[in-house]
N, CA, C and O atoms as CSV, one atom per row, in Angstrom:
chain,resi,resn,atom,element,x,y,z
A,1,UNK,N,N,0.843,-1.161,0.000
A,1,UNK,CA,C,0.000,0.000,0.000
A,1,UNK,C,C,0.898,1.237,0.000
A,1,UNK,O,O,1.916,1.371,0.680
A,2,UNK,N,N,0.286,2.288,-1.015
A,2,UNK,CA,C,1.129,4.005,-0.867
A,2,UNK,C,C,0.552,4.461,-0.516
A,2,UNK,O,O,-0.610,4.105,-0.712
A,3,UNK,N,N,0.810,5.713,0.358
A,3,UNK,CA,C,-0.475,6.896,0.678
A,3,UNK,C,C,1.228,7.858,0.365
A,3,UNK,O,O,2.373,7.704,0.790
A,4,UNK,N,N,0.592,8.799,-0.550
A,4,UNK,CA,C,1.299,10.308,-1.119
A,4,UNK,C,C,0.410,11.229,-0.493
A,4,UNK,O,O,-0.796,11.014,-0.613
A,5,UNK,N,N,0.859,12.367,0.252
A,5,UNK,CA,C,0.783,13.310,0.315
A,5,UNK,C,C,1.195,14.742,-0.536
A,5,UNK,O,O,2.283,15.301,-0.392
A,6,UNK,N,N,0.353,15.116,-1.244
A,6,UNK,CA,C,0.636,16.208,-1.976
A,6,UNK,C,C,0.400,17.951,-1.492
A,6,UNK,O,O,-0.720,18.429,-1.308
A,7,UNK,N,N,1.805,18.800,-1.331
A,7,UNK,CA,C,1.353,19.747,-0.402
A,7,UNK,C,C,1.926,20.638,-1.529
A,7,UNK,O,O,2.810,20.191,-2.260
A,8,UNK,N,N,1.457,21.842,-1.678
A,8,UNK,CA,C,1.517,23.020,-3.097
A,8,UNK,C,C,0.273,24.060,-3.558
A,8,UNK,O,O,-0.948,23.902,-3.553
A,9,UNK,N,N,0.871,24.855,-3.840
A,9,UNK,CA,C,-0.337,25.491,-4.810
A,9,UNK,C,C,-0.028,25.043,-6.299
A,9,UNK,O,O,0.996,24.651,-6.857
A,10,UNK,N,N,-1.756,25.332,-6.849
A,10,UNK,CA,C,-1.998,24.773,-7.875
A,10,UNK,C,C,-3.568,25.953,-8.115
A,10,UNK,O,O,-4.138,26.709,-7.327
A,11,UNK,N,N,-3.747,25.706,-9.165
A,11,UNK,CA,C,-5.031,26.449,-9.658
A,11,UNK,C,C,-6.566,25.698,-9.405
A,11,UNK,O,O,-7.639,26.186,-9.760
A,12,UNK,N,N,-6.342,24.110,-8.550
A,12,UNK,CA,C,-7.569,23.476,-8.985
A,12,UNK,C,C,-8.338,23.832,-7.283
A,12,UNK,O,O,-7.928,23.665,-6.135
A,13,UNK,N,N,-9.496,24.336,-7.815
A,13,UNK,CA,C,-10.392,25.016,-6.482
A,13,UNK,C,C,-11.248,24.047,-6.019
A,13,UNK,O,O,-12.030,24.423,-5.146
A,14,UNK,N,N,-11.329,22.580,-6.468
A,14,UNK,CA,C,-12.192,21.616,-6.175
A,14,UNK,C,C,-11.699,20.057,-6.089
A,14,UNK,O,O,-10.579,19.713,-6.467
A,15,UNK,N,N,-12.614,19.206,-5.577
A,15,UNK,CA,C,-11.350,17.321,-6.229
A,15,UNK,C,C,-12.166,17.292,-7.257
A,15,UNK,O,O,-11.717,16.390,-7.965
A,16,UNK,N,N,-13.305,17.836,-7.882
A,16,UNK,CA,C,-13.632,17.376,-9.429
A,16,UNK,C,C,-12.670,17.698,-10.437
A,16,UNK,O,O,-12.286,16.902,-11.294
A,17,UNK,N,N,-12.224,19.082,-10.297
A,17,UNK,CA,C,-11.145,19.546,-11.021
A,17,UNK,C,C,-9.855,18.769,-10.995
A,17,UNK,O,O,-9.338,18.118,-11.903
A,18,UNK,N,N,-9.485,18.957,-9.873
A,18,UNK,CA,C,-7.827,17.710,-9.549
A,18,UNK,C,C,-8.466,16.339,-10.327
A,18,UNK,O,O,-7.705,15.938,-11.206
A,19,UNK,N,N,-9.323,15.790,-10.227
A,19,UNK,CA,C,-9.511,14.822,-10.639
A,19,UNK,C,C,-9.407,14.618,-12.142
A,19,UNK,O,O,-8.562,13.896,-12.670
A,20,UNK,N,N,-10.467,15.413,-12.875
A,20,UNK,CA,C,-9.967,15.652,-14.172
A,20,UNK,C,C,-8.335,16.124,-14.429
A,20,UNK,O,O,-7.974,15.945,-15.592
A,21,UNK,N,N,-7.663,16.499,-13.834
A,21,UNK,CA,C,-6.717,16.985,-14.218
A,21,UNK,C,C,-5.692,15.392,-14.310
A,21,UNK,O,O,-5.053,15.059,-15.309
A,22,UNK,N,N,-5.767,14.605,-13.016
A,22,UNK,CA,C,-5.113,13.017,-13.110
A,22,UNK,C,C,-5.834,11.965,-14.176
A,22,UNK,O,O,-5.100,11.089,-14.633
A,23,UNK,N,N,-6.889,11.986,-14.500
A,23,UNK,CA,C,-7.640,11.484,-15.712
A,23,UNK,C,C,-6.912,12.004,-17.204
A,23,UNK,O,O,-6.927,11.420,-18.287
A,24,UNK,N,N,-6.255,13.358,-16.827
A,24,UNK,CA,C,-6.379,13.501,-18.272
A,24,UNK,C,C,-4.275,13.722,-18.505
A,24,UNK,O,O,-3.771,14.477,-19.336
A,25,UNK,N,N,-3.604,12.971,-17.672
A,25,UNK,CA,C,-2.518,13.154,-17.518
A,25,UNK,C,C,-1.626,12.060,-16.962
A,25,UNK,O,O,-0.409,12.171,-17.113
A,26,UNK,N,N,-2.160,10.964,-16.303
A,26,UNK,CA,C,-1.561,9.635,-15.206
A,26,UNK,C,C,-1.823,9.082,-16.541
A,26,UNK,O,O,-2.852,9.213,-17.205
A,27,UNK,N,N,-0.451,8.266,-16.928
A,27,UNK,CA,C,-0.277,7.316,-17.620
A,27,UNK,C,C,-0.954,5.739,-17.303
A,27,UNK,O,O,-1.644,5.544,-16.302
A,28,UNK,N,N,-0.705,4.868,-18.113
A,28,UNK,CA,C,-1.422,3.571,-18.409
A,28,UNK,C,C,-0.811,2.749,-16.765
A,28,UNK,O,O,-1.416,1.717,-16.472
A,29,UNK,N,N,0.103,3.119,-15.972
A,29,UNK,CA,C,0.767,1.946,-15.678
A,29,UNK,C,C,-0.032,2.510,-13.984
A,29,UNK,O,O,-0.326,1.726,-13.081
A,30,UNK,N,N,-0.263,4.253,-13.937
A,30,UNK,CA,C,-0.721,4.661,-13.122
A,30,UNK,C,C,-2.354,4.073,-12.461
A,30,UNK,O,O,-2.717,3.974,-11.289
A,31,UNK,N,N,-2.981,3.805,-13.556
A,31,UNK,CA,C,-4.378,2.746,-13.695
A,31,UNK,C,C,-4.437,1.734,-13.516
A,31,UNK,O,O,-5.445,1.270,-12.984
A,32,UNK,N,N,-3.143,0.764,-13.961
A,32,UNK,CA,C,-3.339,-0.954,-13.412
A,32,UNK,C,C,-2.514,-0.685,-11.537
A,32,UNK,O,O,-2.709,-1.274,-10.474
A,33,UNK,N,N,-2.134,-0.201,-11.700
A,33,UNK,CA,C,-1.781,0.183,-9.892
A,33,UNK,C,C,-2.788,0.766,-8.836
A,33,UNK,O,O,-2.704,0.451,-7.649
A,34,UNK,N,N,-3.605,1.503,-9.246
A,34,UNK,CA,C,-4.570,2.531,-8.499
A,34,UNK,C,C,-5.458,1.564,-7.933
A,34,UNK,O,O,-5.788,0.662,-8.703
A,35,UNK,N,N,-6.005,1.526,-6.576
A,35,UNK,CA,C,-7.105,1.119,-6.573
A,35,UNK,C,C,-7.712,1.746,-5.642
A,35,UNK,O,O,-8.579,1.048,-5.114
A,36,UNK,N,N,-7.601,2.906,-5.170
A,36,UNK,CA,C,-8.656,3.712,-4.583
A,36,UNK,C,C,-7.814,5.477,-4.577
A,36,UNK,O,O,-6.808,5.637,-5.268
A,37,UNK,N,N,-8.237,6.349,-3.950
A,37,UNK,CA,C,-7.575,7.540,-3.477
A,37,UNK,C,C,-8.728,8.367,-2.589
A,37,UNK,O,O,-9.929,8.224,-2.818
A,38,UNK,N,N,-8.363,8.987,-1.860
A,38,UNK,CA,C,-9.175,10.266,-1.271
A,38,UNK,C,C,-7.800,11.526,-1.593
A,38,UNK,O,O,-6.572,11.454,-1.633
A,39,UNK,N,N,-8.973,12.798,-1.804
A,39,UNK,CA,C,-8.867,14.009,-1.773
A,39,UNK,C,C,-9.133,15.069,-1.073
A,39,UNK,O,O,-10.330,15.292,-0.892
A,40,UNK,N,N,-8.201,15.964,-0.518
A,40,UNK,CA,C,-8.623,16.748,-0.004
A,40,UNK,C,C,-7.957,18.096,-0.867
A,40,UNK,O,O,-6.829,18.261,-1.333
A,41,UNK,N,N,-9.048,18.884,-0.861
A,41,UNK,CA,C,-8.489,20.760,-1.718
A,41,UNK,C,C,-8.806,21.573,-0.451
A,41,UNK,O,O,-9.876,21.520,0.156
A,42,UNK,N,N,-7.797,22.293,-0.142
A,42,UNK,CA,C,-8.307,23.389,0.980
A,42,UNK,C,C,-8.410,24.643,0.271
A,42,UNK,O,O,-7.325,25.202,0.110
A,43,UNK,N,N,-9.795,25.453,-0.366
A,43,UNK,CA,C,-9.841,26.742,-0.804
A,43,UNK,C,C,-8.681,28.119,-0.248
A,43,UNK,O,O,-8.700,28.450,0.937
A,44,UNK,N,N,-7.920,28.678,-1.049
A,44,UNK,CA,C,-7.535,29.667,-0.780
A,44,UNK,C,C,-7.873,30.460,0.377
A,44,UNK,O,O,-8.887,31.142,0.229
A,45,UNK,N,N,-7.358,30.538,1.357
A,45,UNK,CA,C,-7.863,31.665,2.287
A,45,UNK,C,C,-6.504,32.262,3.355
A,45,UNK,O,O,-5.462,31.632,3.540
A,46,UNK,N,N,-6.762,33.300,3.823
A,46,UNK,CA,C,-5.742,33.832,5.021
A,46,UNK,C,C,-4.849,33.051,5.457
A,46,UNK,O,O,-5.225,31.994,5.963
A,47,UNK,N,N,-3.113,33.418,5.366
A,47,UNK,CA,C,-2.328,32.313,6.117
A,47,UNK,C,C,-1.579,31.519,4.949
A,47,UNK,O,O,-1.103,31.755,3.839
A,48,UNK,N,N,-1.731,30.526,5.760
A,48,UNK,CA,C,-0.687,29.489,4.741
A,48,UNK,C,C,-1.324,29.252,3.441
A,48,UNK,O,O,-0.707,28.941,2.422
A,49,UNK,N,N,-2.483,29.401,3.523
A,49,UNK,CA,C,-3.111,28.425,2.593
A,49,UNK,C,C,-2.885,27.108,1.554
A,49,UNK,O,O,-3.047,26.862,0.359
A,50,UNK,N,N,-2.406,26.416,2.777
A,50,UNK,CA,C,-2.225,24.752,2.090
A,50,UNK,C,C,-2.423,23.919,3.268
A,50,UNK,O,O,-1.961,22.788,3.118
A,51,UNK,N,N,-2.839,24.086,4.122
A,51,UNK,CA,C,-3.042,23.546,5.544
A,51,UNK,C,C,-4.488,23.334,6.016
A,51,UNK,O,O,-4.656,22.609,6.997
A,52,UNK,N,N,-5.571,23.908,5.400
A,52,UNK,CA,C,-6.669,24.105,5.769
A,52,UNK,C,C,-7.384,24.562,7.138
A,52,UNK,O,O,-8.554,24.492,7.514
A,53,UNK,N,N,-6.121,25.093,7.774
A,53,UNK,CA,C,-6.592,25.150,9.490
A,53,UNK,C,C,-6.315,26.899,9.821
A,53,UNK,O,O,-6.542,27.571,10.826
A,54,UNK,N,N,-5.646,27.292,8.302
A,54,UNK,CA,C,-5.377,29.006,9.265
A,54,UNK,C,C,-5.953,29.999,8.366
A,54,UNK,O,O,-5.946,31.190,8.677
C-alpha cells in the first residue's frame, strides 16, 4: 500500500477539477496500480493556505 501526500499550490479550487486533471494526464501503468484515493483541496484563504486550518 502508498499513501502520497501532496502539499503546493496549484489552480484546482475543487477534487472534481484535480480529478480531471489526473484522468487527463496519469499514464497507463498509473491505472493498473490505483485502486482507490481520497482528496482533499483546501480553498484559498488567510495564512498558509495549504493547511486548511489558518
Amino acid at each position: 500500500m502508498v499513501i502520497a501526500e501532496i502539499k503546493g499550490m496549484s489552480n484546482w479550487a475543487s477534487e472534481e477539477e484535480t480529478i480531471h486533471f489526473i484522468e487527463e494526464h496519469a499514464g497507463e501503468k498509473f491505472w493498473e496500480y490505483l485502486q482507490g484515493y481520497k482528496l482533499f483541496v483546501y480553498p484559498v484563504k488567510k495564512g498558509c493556505n495549504s493547511c486548511g486550518t489558518h
